[in-house]
ZARONU-948286 format. One record per atom (N, C-alpha, C): x, y, z. Coordinates in pm, whole numbers, plus 32768, in hexadecimal, padded with zeros to 4 digits. Layout:
BEGIN
XYZ ...
! end
This chain:
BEGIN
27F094F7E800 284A953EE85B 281B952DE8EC 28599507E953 2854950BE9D0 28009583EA01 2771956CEA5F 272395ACEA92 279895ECEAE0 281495E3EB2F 28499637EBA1 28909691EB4A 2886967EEAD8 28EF96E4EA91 28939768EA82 282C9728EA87 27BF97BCEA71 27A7980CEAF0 278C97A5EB5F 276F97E9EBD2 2807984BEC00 2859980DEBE8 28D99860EBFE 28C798DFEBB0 28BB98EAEB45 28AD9938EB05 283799C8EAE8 27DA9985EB48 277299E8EB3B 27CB9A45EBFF 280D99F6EC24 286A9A6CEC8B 28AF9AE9EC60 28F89A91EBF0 294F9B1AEBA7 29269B76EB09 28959B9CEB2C 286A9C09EACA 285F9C98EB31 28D49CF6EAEF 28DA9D7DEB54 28639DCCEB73 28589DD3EBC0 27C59E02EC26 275C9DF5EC13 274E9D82EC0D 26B79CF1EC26 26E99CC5ECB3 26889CF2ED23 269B9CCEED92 263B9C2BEDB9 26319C29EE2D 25FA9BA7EE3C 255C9B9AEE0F 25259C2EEE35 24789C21EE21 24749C1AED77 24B99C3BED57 24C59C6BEC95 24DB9BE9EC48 25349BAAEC89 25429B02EC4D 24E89AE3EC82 24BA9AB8ED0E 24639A9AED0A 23E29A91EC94 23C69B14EC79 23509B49EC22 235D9B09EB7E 23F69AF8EB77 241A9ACFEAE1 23EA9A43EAD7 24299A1FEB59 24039970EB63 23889941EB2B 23269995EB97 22869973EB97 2253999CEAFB 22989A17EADA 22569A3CEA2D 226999BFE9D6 22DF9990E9F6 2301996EE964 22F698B5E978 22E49882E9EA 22DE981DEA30 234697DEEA39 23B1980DEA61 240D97C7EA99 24AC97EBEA8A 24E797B3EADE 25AF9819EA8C 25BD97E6EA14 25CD978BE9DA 26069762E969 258997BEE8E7 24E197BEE919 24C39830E887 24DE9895E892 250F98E6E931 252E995CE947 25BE9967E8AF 2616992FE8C1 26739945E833 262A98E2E7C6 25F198F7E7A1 25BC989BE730 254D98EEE6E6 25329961E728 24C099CFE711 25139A29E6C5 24CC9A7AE660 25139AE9E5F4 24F19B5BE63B 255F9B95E62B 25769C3EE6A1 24C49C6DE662 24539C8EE5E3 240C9C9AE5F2 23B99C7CE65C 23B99BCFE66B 233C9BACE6C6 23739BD1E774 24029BEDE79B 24699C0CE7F8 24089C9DE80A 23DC9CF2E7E0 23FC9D7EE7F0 23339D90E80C 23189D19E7FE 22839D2AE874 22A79D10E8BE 22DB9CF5E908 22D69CAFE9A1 22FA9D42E9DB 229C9D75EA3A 22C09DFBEA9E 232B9DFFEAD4 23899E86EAB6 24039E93EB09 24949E71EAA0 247A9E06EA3B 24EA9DD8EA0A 252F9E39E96D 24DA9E90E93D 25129F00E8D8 254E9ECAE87F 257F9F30E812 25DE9F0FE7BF 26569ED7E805 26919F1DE81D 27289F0EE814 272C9E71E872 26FC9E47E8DC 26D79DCEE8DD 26A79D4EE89B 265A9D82E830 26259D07E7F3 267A9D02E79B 26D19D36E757 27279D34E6EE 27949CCBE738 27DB9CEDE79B 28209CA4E7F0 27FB9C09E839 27979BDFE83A 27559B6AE867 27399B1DE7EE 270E9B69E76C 271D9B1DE6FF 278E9B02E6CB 281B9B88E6DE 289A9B4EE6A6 28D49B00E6B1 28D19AA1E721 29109A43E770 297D9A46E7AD 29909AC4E816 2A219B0AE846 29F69AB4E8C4 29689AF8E8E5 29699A7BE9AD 29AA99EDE970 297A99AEE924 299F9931E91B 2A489923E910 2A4E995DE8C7 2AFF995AE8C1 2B3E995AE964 2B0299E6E9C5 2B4999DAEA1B 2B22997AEA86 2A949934EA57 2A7498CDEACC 2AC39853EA96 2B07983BEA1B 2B6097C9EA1F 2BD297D7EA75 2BEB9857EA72 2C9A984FEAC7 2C33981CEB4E 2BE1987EEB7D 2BBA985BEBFA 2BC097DBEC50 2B76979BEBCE 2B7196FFEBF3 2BED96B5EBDA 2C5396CFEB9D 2CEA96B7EBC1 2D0B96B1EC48 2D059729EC85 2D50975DED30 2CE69721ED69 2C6E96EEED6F 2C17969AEDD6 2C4C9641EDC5 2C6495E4ED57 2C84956EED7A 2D279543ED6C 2D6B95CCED81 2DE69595ED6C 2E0895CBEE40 2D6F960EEE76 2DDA9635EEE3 2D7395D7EF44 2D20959DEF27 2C929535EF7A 2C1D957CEFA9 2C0395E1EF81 2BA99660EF5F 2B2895F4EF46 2ABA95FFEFA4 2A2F960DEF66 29EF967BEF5A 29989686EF07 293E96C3EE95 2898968BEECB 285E9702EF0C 27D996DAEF4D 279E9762EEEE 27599705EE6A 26D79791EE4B 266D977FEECE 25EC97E5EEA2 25A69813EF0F 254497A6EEDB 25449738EE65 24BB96DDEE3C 24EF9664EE68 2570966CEEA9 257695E2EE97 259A9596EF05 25829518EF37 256094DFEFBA 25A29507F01E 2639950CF041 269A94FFF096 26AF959DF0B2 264D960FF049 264C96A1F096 25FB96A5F117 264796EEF188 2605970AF1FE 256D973AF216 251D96E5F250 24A096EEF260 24509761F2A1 24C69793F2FC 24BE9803F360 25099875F307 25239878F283 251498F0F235 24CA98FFF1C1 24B09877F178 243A9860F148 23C398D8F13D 239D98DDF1C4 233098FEF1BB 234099C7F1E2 23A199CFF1E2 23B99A87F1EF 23AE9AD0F189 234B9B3AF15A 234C9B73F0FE 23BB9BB3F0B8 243E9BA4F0E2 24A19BF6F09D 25089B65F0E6 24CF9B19F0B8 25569AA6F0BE 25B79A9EF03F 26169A4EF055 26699A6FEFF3 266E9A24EF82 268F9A1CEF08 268399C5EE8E 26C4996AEE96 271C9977EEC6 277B98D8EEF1 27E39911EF4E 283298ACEFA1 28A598A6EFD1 29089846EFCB 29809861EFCF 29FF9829EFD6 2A3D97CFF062 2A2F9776F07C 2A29971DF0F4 2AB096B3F110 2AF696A6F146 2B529682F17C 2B689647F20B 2B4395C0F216 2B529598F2C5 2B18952CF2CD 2AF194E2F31A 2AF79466F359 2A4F9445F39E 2A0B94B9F3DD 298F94C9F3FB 292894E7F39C 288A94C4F3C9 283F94C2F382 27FD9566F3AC 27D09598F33A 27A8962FF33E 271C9603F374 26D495D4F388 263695A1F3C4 264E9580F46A 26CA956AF494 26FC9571F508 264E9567F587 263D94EBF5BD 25D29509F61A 25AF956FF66F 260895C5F699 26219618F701 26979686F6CD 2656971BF6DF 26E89770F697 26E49800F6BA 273B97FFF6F0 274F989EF74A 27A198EFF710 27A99949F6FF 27FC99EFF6F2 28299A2FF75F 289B9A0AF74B 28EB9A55F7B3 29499AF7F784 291A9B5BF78B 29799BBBF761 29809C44F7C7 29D39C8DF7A0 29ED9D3CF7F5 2A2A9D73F797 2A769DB3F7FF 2AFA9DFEF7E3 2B729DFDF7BE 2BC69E27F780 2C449DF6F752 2C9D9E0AF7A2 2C739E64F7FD 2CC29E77F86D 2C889E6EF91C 2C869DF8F93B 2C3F9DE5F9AA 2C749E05FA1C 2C4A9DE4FA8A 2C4F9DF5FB18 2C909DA8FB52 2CEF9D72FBC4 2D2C9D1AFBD7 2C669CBAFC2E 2C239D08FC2D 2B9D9CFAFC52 2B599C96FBEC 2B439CC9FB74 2B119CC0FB0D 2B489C1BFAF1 2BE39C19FAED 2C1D9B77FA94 2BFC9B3CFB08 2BF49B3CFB90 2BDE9ACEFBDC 2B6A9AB0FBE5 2AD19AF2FBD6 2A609AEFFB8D 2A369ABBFB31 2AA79ACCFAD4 2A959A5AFA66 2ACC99EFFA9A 2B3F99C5FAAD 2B679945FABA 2AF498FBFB23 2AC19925FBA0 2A6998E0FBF3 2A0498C2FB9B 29A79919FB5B 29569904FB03 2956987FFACA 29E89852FA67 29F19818FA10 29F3977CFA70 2A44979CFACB 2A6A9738FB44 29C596F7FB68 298C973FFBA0 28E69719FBBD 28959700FB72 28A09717FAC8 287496CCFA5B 2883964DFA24 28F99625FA68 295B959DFA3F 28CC9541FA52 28A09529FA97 284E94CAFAAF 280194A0FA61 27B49534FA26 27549510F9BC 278D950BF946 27E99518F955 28139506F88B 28089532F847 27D895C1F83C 27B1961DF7AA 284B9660F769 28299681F70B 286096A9F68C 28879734F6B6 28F19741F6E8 291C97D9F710 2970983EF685 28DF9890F662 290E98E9F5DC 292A9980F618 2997999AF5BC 29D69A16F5C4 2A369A4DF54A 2A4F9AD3F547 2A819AF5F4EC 2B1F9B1EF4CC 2B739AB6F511 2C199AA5F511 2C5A9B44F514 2C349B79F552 2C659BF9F55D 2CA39C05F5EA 2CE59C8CF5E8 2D1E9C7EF6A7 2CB89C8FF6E6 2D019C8CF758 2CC89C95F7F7 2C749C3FF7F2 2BEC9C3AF83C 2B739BF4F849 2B4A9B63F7D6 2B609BBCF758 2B559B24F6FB 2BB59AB2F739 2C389AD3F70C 2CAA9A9EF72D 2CAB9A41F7A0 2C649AA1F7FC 2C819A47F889 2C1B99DCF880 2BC999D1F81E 2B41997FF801 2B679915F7ED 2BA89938F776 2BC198BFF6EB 2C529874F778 2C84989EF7AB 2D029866F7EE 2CE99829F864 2C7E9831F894 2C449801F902 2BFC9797F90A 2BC89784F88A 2B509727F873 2BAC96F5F81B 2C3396DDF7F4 2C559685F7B1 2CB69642F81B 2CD09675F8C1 2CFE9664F93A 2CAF95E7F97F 2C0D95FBF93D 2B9995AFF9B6 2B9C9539F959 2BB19557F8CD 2BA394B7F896 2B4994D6F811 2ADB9573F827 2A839596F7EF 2A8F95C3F76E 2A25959BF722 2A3A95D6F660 2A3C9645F62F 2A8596B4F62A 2A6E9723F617 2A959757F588 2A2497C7F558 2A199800F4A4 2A719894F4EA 2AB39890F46C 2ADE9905F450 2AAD9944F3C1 2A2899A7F3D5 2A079A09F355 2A5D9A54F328 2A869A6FF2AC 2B299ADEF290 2AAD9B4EF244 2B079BA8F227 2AEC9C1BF1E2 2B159C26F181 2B419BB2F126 2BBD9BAFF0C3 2BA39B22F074 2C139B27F014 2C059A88EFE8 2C6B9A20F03A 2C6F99B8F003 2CBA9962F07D 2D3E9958F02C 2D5C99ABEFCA 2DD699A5EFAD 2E239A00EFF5 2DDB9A54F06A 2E089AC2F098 2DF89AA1F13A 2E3E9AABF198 2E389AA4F228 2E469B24F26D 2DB99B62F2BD 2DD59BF2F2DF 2DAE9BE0F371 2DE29BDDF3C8 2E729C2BF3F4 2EC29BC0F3D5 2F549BDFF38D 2FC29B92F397 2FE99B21F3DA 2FBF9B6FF463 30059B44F4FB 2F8B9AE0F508 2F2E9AB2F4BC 2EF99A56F50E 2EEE99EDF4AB 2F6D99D9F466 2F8D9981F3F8 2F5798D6F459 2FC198BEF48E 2FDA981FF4CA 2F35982DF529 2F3B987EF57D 2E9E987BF5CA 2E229823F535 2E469874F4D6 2DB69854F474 2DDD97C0F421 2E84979AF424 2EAB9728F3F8 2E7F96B1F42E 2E6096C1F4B0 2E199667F539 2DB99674F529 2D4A96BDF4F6 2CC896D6F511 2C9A966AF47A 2D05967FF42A 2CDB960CF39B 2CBA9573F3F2 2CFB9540F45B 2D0094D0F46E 2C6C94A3F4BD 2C5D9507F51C 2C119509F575 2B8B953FF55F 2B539581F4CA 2B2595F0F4C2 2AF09610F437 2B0C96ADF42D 2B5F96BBF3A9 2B3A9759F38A 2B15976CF321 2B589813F2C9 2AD5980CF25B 2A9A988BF243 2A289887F220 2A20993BF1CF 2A0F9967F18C 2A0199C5F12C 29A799E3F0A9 29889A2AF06F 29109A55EFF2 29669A64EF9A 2A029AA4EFA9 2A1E9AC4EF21 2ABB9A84EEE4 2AC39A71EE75 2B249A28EE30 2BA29A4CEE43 2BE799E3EE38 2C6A99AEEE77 2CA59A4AEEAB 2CEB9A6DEE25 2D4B9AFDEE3C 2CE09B45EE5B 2C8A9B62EEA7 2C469BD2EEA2 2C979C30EF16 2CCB9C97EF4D 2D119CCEEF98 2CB59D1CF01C 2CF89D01F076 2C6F9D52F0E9 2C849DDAF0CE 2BF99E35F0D7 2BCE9E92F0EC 2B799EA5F12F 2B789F1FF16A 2B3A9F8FF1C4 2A939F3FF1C6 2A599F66F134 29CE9F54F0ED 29979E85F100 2A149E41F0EA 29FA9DC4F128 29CF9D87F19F 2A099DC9F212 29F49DB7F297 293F9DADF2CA 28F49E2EF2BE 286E9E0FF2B9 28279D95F298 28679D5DF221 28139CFAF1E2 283C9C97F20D 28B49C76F241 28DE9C10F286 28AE9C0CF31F 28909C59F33B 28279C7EF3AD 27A39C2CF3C2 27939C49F32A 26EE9BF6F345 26CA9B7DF32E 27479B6CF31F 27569A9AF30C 275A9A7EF394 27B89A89F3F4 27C59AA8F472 273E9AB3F4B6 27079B11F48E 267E9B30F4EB 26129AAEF4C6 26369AA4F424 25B59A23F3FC 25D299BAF3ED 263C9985F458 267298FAF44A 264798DEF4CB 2644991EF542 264598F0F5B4 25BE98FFF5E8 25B198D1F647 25379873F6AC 2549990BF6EA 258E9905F72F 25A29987F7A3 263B99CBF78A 260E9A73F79F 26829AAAF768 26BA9AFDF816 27479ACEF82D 27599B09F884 27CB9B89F890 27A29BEEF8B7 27F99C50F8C3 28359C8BF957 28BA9C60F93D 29099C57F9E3 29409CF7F9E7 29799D55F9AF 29969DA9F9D1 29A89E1BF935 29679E91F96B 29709EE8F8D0 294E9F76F904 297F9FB3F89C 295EA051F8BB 2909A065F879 2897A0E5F8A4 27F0A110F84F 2814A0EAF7AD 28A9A12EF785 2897A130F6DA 28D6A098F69C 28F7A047F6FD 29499FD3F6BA 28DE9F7BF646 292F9F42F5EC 29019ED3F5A6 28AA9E7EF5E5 28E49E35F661 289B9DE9F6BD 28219E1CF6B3 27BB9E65F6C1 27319F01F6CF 27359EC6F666 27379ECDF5D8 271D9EAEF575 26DF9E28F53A 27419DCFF57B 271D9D44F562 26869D08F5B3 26AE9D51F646 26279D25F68D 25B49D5DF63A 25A29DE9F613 25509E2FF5CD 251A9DADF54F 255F9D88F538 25369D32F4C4 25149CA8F4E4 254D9C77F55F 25269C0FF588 24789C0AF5C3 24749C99F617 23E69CB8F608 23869C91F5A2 23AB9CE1F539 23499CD2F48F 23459C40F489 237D9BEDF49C 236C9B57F483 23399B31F501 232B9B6AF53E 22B59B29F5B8 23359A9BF5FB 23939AE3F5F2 24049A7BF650 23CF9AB3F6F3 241F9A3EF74A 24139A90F7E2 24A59AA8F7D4 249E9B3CF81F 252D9B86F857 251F9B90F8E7 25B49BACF8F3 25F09B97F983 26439BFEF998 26539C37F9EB 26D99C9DFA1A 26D89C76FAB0 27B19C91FAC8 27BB9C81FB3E 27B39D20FB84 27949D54FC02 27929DD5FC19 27FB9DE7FC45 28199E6FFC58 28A09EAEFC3B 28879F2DFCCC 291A9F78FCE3 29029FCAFD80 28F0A05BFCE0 288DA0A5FD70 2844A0F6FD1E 28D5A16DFCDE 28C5A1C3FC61 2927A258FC50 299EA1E8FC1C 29AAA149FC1D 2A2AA157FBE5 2A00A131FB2B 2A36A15FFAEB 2A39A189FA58 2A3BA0E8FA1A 2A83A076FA4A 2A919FEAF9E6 29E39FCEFA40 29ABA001FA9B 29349F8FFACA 28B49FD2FA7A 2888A068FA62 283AA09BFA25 27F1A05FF9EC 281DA008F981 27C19FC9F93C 27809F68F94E 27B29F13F97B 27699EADFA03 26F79EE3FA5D 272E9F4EFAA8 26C89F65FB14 26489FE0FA9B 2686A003FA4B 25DEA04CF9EB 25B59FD4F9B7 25CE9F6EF965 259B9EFDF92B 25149EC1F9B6 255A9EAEFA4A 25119E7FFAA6 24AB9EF4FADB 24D09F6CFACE 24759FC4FB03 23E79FE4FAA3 23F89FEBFA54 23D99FF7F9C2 23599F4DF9AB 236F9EF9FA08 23439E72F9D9 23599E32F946 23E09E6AF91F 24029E24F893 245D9D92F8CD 24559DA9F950 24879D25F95B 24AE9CEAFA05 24919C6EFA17 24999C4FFAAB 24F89C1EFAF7 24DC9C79FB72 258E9C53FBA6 25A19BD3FBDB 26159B9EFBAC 262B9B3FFC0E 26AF9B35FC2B 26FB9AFBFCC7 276E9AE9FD04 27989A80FCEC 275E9A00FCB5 27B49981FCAA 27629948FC21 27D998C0FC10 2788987DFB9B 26E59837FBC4 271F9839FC4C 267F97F2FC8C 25E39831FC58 2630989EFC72 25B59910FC50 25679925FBE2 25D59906FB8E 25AE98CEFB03 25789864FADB 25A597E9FB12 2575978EFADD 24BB97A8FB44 24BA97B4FB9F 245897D4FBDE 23F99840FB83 23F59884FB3A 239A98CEFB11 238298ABFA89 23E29867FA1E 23D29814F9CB 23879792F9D5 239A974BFA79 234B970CFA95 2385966DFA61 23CD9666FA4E 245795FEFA20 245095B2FAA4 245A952EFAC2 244D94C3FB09 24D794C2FB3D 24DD94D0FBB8 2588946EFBE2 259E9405FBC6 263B93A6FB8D 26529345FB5E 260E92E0FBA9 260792E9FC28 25F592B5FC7E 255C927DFC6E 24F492DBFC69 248A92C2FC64 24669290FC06 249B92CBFB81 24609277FAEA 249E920DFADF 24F291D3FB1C 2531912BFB25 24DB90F9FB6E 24B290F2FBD0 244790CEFC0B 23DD9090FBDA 239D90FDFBA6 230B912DFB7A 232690B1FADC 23A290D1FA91 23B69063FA2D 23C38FCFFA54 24108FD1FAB6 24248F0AFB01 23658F07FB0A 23238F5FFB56 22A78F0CFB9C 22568F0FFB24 22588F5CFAC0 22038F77FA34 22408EF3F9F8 22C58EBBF9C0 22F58E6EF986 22BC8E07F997 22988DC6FA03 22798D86FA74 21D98D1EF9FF 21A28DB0F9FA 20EB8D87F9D9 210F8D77F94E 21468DA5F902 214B8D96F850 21418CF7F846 21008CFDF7C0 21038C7AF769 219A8C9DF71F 21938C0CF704 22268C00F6CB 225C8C3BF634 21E18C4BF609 22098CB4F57E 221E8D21F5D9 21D08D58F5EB 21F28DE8F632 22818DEFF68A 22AC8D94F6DF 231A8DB5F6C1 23A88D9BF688 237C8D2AF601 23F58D64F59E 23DA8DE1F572 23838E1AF571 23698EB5F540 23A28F35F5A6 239E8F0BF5FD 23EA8F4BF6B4 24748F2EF674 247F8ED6F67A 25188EB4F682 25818EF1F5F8 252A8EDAF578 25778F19F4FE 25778F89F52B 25028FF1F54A 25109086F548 255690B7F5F0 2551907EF630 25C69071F6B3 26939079F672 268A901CF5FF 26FC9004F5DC 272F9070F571 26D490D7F522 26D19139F4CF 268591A3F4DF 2697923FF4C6 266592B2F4CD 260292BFF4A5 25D99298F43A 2575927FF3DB 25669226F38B 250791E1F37E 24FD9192F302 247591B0F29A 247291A8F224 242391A4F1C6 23DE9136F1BA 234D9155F18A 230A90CEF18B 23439040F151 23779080F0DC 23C69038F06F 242A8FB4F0B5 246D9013F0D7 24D98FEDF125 248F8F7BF1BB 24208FB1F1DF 23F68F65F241 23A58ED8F237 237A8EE8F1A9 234B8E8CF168 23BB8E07F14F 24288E4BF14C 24B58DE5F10A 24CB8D84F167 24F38DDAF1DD 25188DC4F258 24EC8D63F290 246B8D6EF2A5 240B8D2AF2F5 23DA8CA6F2C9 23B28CA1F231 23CB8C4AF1E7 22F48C01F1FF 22AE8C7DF23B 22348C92F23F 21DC8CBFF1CA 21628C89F1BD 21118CCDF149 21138D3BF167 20DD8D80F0F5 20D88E0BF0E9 204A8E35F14D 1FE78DD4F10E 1F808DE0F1AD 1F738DD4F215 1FCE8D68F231 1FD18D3BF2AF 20318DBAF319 207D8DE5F2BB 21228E33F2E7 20AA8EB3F303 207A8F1EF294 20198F56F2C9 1F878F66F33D 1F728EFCF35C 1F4A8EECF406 1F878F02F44F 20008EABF444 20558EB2F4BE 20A08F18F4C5 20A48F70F496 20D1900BF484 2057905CF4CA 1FD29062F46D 1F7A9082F4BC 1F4A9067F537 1F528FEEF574 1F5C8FD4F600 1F9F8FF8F65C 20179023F628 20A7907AF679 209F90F2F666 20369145F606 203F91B9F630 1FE891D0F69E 1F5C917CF6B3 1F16916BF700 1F4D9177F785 1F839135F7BC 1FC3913DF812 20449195F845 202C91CAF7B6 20BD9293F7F4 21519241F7CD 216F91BCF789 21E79199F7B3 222D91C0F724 21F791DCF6C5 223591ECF62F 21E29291F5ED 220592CCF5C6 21C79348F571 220A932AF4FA 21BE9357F487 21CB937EF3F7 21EE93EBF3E3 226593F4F381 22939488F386 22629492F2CA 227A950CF278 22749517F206 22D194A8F1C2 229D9493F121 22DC943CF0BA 22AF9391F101 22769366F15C 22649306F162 22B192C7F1AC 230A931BF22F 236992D8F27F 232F92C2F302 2392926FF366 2334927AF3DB 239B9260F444 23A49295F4B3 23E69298F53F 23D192ABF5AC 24119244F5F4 23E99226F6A9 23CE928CF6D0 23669288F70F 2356933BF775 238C9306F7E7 23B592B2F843 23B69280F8AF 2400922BF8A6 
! end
């Protein structure tokens, strides 16, 4: 039986959250013995009880992870468990990351560069032109503008940065058989091309209240830097940064005129040092410390310049792709495996290539 039929399936056992599969995984070594185990040996594993192990042995998840895997591949739905290569690296590693997600779009979730843009649902005529400059003064560098397709502030995110040219995620609260808000049907139809649509839970799953949080913290643990343009003390926005904190992301707020109720949360986030102000994208890229195009073209022509000529077909493949895997770099290049490993090591030497997890590697410069 198909390993994805299992991983699908260890999603839909009723309240086994992500740390709990997780735990099943590691007991039993892997999704496919997770159902292959008798509800006896099921009912050691901490947390999982009767009335669970009876259910994981009956084979009801499996039943409903076949339809599942119907509507993925009947609607172009990927299926990212949390073991397996093409899951995001930058959630990977969060203690309450999610067991898999549902992926839809055109961009790579490893994205070099990736910002959070969110607020209020109801902004400022202050607030959307904040965002849009923002997004406008990011154009340059190219990052991955994530947000959570909701009004006001999201909205003006995802629509702005699909204005500059830029790739922008939309996290839902829902499954992707479901579009919440309505009204931002065709906005998120554009964002497939350019972009795309990103969620934890299965197809029909319907938004709720209790979803929103958790879709929060994809948001917070996807991005490089999380920026918050306009919010009141109790908004969601407060929430997400809060969590973007715990992951040791950098946050940003724009400041706001003091007593009015949408800026509150902004100006306590900055007062508070949960997060640093800044007025332009400059400011940002400046404290992130992000190179102007200008300069890292440069700095690449006069670097290009000194390489040996393996090194740069190795410039040049990972110039031409986001990432590549050794594997893959090995193909490419059409270099020994020893020889290809120097010349990798020689380029990190010199700051022009980093190694990321699983054995991939990409231009810093």
């Amino acid at each position: 039986m198909d390993d994805l039929l299992y991983k699908v399936a260890l999603t839909r056992i009723p309240q086994v959250g992500p740390l709990l599969a997780q735990q099943l995984v590691a007991y039993c070594g892997g999704p496919a013995a997770v159902f292959q185990a008798t509800a006896r040996e099921l009912r050691r594993v901490p947390g999982i009880g009767e009335q669970r192990a009876r259910f994981i042995a009956g084979g009801d998840a499996l039943q409903l992870a076949e339809a599942e895997l119907g509507l993925l591949e009947q609607h172009g739905i990927d299926f990212l468990f949390f073991l397996d290569e093409h899951y995001p690296e930058r959630l990977r590693s969060l203690p309450n990351a999610p067991l898999a997600l549902y992926y839809k779009g055109a961009v790579s979730l490893n994205h070099l560069r990736t910002v959070g843009v969110v607020g209020t649902r109801k902004p400022s005529a202050f607030g959307v032109a904040a965002t849009e400059q923002l997004i406008e003064g990011l154009q340059a560098y190219q990052p991955l503008i994530i947000s959570g397709l909701a009004y006001g502030i999201d909205g003006a995110a995802h629509r702005h940065a699909l204005q500059q040219g830029l790739p922008t995620l939309g996290v839902l609260g829902h499954g992707l058989g479901h579009l919440y808000p309505a009204a931002h049907r065709r906005l998120a139809q554009d964002m497939l091309e350019q972009g795309g649509l990103l969620t934890e839970f299965p197809f029909f799953t319907k938004p709720e209240r209790e979803f929103f949080p958790m879709r929060n913290r994809i948001v917070a643990g996807l991005c490089d830097a999380l920026v918050v343009v306009e919010s009141p003390r109790e908004g969601g926005s407060i929430i997400t940064a809060e969590m973007a904190n715990n992951y040791h992301r950098d946050v940003f707020a724009f400041p706001g005129r003091v007593h009015e109720k949408v800026s509150e949360g902004c100006n306590w986030l900055i007062k508070t040092h949960r997060a640093s102000l800044i007025e332009s994208a400059e400011d940002l890229a400046q404290l992130l410390r992000w190179e102007s195009p200008v300069e890292s073209q440069e700095q690449q022509l006069s670097l290009f310049d000194c390489l040996s000529e393996e090194e740069k077909v190795i410039v040049d493949l990972l110039r031409a792709n986001d990432k590549l895997h050794i594997d893959r770099l090995t193909y490419e290049s059409r270099m020994p495996s020893a020889a290809l490993a120097a010349v990798l090591l020689n380029l990190e030497c010199q700051g022009l290539v980093k190694v990321l997890p699983g054995k991939r590697y990409v231009l810093v410069r």
